[in-house]
C-alpha positions in Angstrom: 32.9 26.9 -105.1 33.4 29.8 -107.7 31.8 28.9 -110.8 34.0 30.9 -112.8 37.2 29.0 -111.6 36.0 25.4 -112.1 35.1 26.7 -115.9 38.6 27.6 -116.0 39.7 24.1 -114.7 36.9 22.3 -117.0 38.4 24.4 -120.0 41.6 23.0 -118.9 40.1 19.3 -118.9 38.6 19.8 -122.0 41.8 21.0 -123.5 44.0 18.2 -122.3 41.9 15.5 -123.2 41.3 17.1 -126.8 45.3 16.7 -127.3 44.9 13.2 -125.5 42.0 11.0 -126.9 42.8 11.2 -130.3 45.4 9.1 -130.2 44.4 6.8 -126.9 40.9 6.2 -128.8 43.1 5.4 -132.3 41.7 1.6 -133.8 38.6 1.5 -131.1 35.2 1.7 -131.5 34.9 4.9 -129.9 35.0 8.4 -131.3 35.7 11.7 -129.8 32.6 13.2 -130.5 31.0 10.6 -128.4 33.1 10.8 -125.3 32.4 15.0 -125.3 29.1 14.6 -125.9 29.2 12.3 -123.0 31.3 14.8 -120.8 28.9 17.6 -121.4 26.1 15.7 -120.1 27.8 14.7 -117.2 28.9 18.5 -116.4 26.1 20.1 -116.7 23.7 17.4 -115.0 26.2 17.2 -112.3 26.5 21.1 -111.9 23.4 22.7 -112.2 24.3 26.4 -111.2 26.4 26.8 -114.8 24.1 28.5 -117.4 21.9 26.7 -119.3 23.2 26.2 -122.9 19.9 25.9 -124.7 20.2 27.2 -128.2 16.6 27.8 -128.4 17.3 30.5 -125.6 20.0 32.0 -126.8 19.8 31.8 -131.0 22.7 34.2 -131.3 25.2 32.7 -129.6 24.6 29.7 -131.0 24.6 30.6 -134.5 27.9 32.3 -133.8 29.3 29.4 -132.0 28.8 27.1 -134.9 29.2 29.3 -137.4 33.0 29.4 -136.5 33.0 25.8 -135.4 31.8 24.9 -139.7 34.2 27.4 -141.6 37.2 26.2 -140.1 36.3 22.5 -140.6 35.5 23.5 -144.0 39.0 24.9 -144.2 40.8 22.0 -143.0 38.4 20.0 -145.5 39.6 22.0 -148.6 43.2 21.8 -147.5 43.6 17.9 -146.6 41.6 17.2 -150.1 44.6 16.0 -152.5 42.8 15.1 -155.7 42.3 18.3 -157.6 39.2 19.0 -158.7 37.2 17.4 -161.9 34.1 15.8 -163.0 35.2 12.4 -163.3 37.5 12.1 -160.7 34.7 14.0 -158.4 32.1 12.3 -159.8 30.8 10.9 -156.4 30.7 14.0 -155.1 28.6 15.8 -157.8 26.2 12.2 -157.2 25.9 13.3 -153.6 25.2 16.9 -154.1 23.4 17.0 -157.3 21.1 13.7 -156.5 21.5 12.3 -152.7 20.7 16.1 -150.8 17.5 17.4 -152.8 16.2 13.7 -152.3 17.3 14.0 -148.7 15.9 17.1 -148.1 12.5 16.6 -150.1 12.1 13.1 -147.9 12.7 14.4 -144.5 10.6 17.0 -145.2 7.8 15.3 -146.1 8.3 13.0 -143.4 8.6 15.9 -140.5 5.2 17.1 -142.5 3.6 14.0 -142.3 4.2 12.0 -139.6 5.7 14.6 -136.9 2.5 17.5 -138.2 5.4 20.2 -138.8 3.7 22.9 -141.2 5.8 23.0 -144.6 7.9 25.7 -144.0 9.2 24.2 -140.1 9.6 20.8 -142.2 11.8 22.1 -145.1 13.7 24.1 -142.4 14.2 20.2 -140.6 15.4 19.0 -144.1 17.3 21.3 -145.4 18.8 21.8 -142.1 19.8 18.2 -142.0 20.6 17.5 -145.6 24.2 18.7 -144.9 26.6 16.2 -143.5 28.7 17.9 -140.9 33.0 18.2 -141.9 32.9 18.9 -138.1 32.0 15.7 -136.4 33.3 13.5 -139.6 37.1 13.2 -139.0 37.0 9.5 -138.2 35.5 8.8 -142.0 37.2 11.5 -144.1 41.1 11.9 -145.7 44.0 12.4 -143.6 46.8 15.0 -144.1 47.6 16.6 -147.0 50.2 14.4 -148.7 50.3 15.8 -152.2 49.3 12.2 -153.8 45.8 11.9 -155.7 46.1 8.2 -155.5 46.2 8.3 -151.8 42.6 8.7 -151.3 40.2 5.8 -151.3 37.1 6.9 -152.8 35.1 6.3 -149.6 37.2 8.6 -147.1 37.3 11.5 -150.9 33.8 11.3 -151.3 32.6 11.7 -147.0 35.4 14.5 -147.0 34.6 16.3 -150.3 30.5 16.2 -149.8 30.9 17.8 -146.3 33.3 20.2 -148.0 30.4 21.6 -150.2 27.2 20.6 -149.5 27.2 22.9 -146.2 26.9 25.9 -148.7 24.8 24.3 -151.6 22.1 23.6 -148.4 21.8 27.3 -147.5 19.2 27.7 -150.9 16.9 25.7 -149.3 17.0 27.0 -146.1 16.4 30.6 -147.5 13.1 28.8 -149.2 12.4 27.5 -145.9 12.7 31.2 -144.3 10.5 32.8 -147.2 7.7 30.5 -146.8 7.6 31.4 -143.0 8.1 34.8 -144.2 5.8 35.2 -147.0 3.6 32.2 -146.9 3.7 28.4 -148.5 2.4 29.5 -152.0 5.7 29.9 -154.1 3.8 32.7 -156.0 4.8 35.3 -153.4 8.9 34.5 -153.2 10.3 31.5 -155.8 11.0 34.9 -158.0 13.1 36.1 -155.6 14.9 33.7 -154.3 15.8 31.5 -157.6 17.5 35.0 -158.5 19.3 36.2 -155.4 19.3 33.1 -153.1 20.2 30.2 -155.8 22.0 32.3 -158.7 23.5 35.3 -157.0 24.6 34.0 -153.7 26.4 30.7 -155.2 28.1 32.9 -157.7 29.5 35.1 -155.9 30.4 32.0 -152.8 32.2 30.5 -155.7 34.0 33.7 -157.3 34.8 35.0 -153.5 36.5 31.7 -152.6 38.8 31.1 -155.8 39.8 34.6 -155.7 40.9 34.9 -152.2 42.7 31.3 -152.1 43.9 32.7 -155.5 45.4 36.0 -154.0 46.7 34.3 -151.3 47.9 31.2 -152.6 50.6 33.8 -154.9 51.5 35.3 -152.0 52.3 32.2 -149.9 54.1 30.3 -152.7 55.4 32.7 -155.4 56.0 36.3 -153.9 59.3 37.7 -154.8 59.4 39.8 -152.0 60.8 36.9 -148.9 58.8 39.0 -146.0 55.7 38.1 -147.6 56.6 34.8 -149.2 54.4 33.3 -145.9 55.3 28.9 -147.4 58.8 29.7 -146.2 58.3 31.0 -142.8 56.0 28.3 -141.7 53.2 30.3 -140.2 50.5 28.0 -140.0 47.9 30.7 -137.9 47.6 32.3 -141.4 45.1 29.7 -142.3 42.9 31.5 -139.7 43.3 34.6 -141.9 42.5 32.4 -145.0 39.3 31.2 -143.1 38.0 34.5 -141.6 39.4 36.6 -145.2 36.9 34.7 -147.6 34.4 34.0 -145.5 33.7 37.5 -144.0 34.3 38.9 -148.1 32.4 36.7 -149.3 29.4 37.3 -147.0 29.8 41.1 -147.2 29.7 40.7 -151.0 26.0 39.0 -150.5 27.5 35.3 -151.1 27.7 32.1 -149.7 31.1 32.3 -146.9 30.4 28.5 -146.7 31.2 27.5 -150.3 34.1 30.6 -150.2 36.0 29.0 -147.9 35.7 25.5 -149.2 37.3 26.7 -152.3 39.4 29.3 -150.6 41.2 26.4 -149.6 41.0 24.2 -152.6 42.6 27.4 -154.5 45.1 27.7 -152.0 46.3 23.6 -152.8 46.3 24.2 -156.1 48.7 27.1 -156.3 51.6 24.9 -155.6 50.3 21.7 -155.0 53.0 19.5 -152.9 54.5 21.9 -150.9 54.8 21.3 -147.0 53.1 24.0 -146.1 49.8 23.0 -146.8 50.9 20.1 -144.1 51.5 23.6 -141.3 48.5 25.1 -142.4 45.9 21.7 -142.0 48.0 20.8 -138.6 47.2 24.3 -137.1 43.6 24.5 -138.6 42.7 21.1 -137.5 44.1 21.6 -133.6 41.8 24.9 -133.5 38.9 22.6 -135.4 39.6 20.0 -132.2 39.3 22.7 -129.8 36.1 23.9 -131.5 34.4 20.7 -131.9 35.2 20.5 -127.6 33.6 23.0 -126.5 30.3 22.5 -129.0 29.7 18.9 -128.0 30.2 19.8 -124.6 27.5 22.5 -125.0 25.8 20.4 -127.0 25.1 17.5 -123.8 24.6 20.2 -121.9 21.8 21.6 -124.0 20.1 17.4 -124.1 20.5 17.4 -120.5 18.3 20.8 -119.9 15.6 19.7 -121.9 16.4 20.2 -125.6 14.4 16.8 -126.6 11.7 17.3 -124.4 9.4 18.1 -127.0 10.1 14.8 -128.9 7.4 13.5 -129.8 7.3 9.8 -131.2 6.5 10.6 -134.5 9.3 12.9 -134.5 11.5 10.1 -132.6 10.3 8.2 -136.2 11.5 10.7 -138.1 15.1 11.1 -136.7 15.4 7.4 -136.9 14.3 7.1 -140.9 17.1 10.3 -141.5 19.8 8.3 -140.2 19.4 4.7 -141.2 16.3 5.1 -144.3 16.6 8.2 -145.8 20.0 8.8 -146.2 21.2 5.3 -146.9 18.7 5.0 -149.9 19.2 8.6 -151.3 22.9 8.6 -151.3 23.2 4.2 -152.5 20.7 5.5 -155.4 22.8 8.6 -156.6 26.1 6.3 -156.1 24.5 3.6 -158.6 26.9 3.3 -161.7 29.5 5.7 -160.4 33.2 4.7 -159.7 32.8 3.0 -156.1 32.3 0.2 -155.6 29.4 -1.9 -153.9 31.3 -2.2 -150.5 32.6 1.6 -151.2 28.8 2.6 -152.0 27.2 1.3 -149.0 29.7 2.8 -146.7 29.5 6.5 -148.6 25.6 6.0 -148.0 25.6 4.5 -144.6 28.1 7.5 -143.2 26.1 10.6 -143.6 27.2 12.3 -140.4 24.9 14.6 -139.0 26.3 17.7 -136.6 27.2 21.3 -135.7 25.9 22.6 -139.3 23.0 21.4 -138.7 22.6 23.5 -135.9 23.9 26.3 -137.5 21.0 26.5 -140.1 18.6 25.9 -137.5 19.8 28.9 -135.4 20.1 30.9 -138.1 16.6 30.6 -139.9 14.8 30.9 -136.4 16.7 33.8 -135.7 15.6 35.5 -139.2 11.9 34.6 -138.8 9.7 33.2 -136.0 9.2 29.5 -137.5 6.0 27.0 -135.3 6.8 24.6 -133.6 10.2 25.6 -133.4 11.2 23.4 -130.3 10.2 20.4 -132.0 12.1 20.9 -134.7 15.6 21.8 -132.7 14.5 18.6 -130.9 14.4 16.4 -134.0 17.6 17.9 -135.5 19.0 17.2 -131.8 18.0 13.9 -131.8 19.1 13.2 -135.3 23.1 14.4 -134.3 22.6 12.6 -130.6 21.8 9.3 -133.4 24.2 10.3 -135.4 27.1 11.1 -133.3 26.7 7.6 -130.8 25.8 5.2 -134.2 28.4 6.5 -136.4 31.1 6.9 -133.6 30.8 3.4 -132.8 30.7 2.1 -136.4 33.3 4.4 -138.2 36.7 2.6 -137.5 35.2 -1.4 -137.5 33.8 -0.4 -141.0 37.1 1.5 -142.3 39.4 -0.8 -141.2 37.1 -3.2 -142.7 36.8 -1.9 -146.2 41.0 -0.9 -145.5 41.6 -4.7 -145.4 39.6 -5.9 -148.7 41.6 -3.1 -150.5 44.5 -4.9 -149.7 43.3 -8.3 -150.0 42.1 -7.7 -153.4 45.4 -5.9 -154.3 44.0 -2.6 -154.9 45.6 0.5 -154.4 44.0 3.6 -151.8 42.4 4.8 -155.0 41.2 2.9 -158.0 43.4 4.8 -160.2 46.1 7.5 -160.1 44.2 11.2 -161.0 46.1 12.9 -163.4 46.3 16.4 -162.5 42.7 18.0 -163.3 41.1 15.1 -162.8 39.6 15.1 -166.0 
């Protein structure tokens, strides 16, 4: 058997049941990420001769991998988002980021420093790493397609779809921290300087300038360029969102910023030039089939990584920790920053209960070990791993018995999607 012939027929598989499950697996308690994850675990136990996908093994490819796999879903995140942006009508989401990820961060680090032994800077590497939850794996819980309507978006689905949208970018800060203390040392003497300045400051200023001037610049020339050649809305071309993507994240990045948050915004610039026009509905279709594609051939790598031994060096403190990030620490952090906001209790212990954990996750991790050697590295990709494995089974099976839950009390209590129509700025 040539190995590089059934890759090409696995591909194919892959492929095919990407454009398939979707829409068998619509209404069930079953998710795609689960039936992958499942797939790749089956491959690569079943055929041992194909290489071994461990991350820790090979850091660059996998930092690559799901670096591409997290900007486009942030892409297709910033363009589905209808509700423009504004601090009330956001107002979950700034809860979320502003209150629910430090305390995520700070509690999972301590825990992966007290009960699982990790020296600080390995455990603020597990937290930040896992503060983030994933736009990749969250499709089941977040908005649909762009439809042009504020009111159309329940707070639950806005607030899942808008946190993923920015808190991959607003993690990186701590992750840096996490890099200078295995860098420099734990005493903050030797890099808080530093890194308050260029990693906090600089970095999120120029994410956020690099991303609303690109989606700027191209959201004139999609919608209002005289010139009919390069007025791209009328032409349908939805692979441009690729070139969106890739334009303000590599910018961004080579401007010393945060491509994460650039692309976010990239996108949310891009919605508001011309709000309700159909080709935001091109762009999102062709962004989100590549995003499926993507989010394949991860999971599949993924199984095939738990399968060759990525949680072998679980330990059971560590099991205790994975279990307290999914159904302790971020169901307390998030239910405490949603407290007197504008969901409701139902609405609140949803938003908490669905902090997805995935492919960003594993982005930060490969990236910070690849920067500086971190101990007890293993142990930490085996946690994180553990954490998404968790993450990716529990939330799968929950996501569409809980939405369709909260779906029908909407409409038994008369309300509409959303509580009320957002003006535009939200303000």
């Amino acid at each position: 058997m040539d190995l590089l012939d059934l890759t090409y027929g696995l591909v194919g598989v892959g492929a095919l049941l990407a454009g398939l499950l979707p829409r068998i697996l619509a209404g069930r308690p079953l998710s795609l990420p689960i039936v992958f994850l499942g797939l790749g675990m089956a491959v690569f136990a079943l055929v041992p001769d194909l290489p071994d996908p461990d991350p820790l093994s090979n850091p660059a490819i996998a930092e690559h991998l799901t670096e591409i796999g997290v900007i486009v879903a942030l892409m297709g995140a910033g363009l589905k988002l209808d509700r423009p942006i504004g601090r009330r009508s956001w107002s979950s989401t700034w809860r979320l980021l502003g209150i629910a990820m430090p305390l995520t961060i700070a509690a999972t680090a301590l825990l992966g420093w007290w009960w699982a032994g990790l020296v600080p800077a390995a455990a603020l590497l597990l937290g930040s790493s896992l503060a983030p939850t994933d736009p990749v794996l969250a499709s089941d819980v977040q908005v649909g397609e762009p439809g042009g309507h504020a009111e159309g978006e329940d707070e639950v689905r806005f607030a899942l779809t808008s946190e993923a949208g920015l808190n991959d970018a607003l993690a990186f800060p701590f992750v840096y921290a996490a890099i200078a203390m295995a860098a420099v040392g734990a005493d903050p003497a030797g890099w808080i300087g530093e890194w308050v300045i260029s990693d906090v400051l600089v970095k999120l200023a120029v994410g956020v300038a690099g991303g609303v001037l690109v989606g700027r610049a191209l959201g004139f020339l999609f919608f209002r360029s005289r010139a009919d050649p390069l007025r791209l809305a009328s032409h349908a071309e939805g692979f441009v969102a690729l070139a969106a993507t890739f334009l303000a994240y590599g910018l961004t990045e080579v401007a010393g910023g945060y491509g994460f948050l650039a692309v976010f915004l990239c996108a949310r610039s891009i919605r508001a030039t011309e709000r309700g026009n159909d080709y935001h509905q091109v762009l999102h279709d062709f962004v989100e089939q590549i995003e499926r594609l993507l989010t394949v051939l991860l999971l599949v790598l993924f199984g095939g990584a738990v399968v060759r031994g990525l949680l072998g060096p679980l330990t059971w403190p560590a099991v205790a920790v994975a279990v307290a990030v999914i159904l302790v620490v971020r169901p307390l952090a998030a239910g405490l920053a949603l407290r007197g906001g504008r969901a409701t209790g139902g609405e609140r212990t949803a938003i908490a209960f669905f902090g997805i954990r995935g492919i960003g996750s594993f982005y930060y991790l490969a990236y910070a070990t690849s920067q500086v050697p971190f101990e007890a590295a293993d142990l930490v990709w085996a946690t994180a791993g553990l954490v998404v494995v968790v993450s990716v089974v529990g939330h799968g099976i929950t996501a569409t018995p809980i939405m369709n839950r909260l779906d029908r009390t909407r409409r038994r209590e008369g309300r509409a999607t959303a509580d009320e129509p957002v003006p535009d700025g939200g303000r």
